[in-house]
N, C-alpha and C positions, 0 to 999 in steps of 0.2 A: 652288267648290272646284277646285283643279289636280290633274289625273291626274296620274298620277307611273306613265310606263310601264317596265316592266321590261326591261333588255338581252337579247340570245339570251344570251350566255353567263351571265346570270346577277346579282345586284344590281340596285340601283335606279339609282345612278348611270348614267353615260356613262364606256365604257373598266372597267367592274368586273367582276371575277370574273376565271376565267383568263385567261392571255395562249394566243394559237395557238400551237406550237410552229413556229420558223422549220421551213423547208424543208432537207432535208441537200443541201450542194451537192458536185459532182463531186469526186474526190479531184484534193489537189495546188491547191485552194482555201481559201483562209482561215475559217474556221468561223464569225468574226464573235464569239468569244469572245476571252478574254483567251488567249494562249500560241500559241504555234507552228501551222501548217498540219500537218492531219492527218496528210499523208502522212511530214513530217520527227520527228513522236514515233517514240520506241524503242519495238520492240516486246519483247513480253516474251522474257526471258533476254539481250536484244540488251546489248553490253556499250557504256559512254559514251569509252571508250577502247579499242579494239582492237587499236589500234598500242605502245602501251604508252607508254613516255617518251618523248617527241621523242628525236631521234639526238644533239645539241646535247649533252645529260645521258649519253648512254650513253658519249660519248667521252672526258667529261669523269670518270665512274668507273673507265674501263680504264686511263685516264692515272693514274689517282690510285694504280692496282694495280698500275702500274708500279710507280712510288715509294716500294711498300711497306718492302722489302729496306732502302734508304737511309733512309727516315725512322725504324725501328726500330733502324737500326746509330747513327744520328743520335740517338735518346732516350737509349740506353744512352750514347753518348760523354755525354751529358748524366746522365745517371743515376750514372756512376762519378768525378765532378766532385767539388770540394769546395764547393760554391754549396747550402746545406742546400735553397734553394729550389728551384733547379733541377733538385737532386735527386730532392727530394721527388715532386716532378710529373712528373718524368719515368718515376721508377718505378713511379707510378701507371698514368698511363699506359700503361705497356709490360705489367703484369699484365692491367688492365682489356681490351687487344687480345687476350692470350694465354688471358684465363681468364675473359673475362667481369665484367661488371659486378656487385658483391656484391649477394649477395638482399637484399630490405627487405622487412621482415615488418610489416606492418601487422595490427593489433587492433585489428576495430571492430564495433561493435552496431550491426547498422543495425532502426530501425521503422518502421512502415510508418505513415504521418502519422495515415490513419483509426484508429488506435488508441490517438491522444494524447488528450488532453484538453484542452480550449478553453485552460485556462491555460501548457500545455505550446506548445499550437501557436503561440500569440503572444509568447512566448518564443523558440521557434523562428525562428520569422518575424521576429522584432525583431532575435535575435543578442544576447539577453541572455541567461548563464547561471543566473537566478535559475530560467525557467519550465523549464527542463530538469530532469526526474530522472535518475536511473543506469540507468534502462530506454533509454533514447537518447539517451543522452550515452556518450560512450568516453571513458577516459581518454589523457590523453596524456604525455609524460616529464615530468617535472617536479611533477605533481599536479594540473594541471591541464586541464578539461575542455574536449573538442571537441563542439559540438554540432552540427557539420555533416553 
């Protein structure tokens, strides 16, 4: 009969049980893992942008606020037009800068998937309205339901 001696770390094979933990090596060394050298991860709170925009982009927004005055004297010439389109748009437009974009009121049920039922959830998951109820399903305009 063959002995079958056992490894120090453990098992009967050759190489089984744990592995050593490599050695930590100096900072500003690669770790031998997958991702960046230690020393170049952020540390916590550190921000991935501190500089904020490149300069490129900021000058290109100040130029734009130039422009502002002229491009709104410019919608209105466009807004007091007899063109119904360019009307339209333009006095869209010129509110939506002055007053904001109108609210959108959404109405939705939302459930938390652990509480469907097997025939709900593969409904769900297929995007057929059959395995949906009125417990998570919303309706939407028209009479028609959203089960997303």
């Amino acid at each position: 009969m063959t002995e079958i001696k056992q490894s120090k770390r453990g098992g009967k094979r050759a190489n089984s049980g744990r592995k050593p933990k490599p050695e930590k090596q100096a900072a500003g060394k690669s770790t031998g893992e997958a991702g960046p050298p230690i020393d170049t991860r952020w540390k916590p709170g550190q921000s991935g942008n501190p500089a904020g925009l490149p300069k490129q982009y900021r000058d290109v927004r100040a130029a734009a606020k130039e422009l502002t005055v002229e491009a709104v004297d410019r919608l209105a010439f466009w807004m007091r037009s007899d063109n119904p389109k360019a009307s339209v748009s333009a006095t869209v437009a010129i509110l939506n800068r002055g007053w904001g974009m109108p609210q959108q009121n959404v109405k939705a049920t939302v459930t938390h998937l652990r509480s469907m039922s097997d025939d709900e959830l593969l409904g769900f998951l297929s995007g057929d309205d059959e395995g949906a109820s009125g417990e998570g399903a919303a309706s939407a305009p028209g009479g028609s339901q959203v089960t997303h």
